[in-house]
N, C-alpha and C positions, 0 to 999 in steps of 0.2 A: 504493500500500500504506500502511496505516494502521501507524504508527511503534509506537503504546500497546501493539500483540502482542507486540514485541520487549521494550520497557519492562517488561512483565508476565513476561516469561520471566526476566530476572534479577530482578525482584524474588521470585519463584519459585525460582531456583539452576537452573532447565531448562536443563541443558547442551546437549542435544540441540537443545532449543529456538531457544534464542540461534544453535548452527552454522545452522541452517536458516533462521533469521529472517533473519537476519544475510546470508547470501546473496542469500535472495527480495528483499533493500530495496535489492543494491547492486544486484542485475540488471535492478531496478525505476526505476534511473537515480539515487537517493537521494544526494546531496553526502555522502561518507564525515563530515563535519563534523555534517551536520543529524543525520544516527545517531547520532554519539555525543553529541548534545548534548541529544538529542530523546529517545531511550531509554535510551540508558546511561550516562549523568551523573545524571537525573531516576530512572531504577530505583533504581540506589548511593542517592541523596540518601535516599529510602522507606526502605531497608535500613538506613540512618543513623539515620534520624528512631526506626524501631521498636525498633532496638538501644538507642537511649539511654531509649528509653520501657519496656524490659523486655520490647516485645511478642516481641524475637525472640534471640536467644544467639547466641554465636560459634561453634558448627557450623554454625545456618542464614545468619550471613554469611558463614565462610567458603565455602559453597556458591556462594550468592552468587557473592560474588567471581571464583568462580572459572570459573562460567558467562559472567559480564563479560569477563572477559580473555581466554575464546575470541573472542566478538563481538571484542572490540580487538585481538586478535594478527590476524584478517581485516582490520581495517579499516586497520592502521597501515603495509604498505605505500602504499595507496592516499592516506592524508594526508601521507605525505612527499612523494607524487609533486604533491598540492596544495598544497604549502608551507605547509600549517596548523600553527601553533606551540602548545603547549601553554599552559594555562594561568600555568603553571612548571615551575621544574625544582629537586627536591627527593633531598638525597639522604640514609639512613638506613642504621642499624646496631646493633648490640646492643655494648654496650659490655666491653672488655676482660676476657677474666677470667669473662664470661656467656657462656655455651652457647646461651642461652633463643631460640628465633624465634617461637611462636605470636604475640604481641602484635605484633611489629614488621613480623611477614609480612600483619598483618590491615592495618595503618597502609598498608601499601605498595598493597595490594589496592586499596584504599580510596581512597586518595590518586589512583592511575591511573584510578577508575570517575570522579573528578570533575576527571579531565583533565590532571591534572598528569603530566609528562614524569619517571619515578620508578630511582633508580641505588639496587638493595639491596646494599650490603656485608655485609652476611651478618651471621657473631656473632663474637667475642672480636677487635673490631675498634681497633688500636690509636688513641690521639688525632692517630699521624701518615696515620693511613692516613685517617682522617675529611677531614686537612687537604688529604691528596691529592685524595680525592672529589671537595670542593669546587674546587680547583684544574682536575683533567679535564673539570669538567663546566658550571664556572659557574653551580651551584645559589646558589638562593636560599633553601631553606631547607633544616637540617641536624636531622633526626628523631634521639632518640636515646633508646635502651629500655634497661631492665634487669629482671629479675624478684628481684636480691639484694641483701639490704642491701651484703652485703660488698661490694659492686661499684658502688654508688648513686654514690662518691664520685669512681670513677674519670672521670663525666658531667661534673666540673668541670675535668680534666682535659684533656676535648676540649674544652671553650670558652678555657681558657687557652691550648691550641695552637691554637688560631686565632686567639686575639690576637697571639702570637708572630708567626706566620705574615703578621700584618695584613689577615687577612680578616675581622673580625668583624662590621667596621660593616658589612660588603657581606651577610649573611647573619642569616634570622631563627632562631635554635636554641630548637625541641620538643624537651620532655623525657616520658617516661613509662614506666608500667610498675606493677607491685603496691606495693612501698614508695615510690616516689616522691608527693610531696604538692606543692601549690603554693607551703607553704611554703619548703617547698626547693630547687622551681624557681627564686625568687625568689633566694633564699641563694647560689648558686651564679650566679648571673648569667643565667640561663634568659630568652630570651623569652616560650616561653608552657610549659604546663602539659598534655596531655591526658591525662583520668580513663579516656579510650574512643578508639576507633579515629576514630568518630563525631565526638568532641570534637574530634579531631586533624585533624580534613579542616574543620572548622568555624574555629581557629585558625588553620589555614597560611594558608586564604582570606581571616582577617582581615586576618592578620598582611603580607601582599602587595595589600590592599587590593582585593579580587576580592570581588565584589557573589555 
């Protein structure tokens, strides 16, 4: 079976699609590995590239997305049972005080089409609970959103408790959201900055040194 039907169905949002591709390629003998590397890393990546080029909006990824993570909630017994490790393991939240999840929920979506192993904390997440994340999970990198000014500042807040904690050096922290700028990532001791969900999956894989 030819992988590209699959690929095409999430770059599509074909939920139905993806359940049934998704099937036909494991029953087809397909390394659960080679599918998601082969279709739904490479779909997500197209979904990325047009979001940031205008060609497509946050409804048609999160479709997207959401097509992807039927495909991977099928395949992710079958790679534990492979001992396939994730790209990384990242984990994310809306910060203290912010209700917001469209942005952080598209990051998350995002982050797992392009392999990363993904722990959502939700919203109004305090700077200890971030430090806990990190802790249960051994992430490497620590996503962090807001959509309010009032709230932008609380972001420095979880980087300061993780220095406390003495987990900083061990971890790269994304910041974003509507008022955040890179200025201010910078300001606050941020490692990187993303404008876009897209941005966001483009930096972590910098930022962990992933080709």
């Amino acid at each position: 079976m030819d992988l590209n039907a699959l690929k095409d169905a999430v770059i599509n949002g074909d939920l139905k699609g993806c359940t049934i591709l998704t099937e036909v390629a494991i029953q087809a003998g397909h390394p659960p590995e080679k599918i998601m590397n082969e279709a739904l890393v490479p779909g997500m990546d197209v979904v990325g590239e047009k979001f940031r080029c205008n060609e497509v909006y946050v409804p048609e990824v999160l479709v997207a997305a959401r097509a992807m993570k039927k495909s991977l909630a099928m395949l992710k017994p079958l790679l534990i049972q492979t001992g396939a490790k994730p790209v990384g393991v990242a984990v994310a939240g809306t910060v203290k005080g912010d209700l917001h999840d469209i942005g952080k929920n598209l990051v998350c979506m995002m982050w797992e089409g392009a392999g990363f192993e993904v722990v959502d904390l939700g919203v109004d997440v305090s700077p200890d609970k971030f430090v806990q994340g990190v802790k249960d999970t051994g992430a490497q990198i620590v996503g962090i959103s807001t959509l309010l000014t009032t709230t932008m500042l609380n972001m420095r807040g979880v980087i300061q408790a993780l220095e406390r904690a003495q987990l900083r050096e061990k971890v790269k922290v994304l910041v974003g959201g509507a008022p955040v700028t890179q200025t201010f990532a910078t300001e606050i001791g941020a490692d990187g900055y993303g404008e876009s969900a897209a941005v966001a999956v483009e930096k972590a894989k910098e930022l962990l040194g992933i080709a």
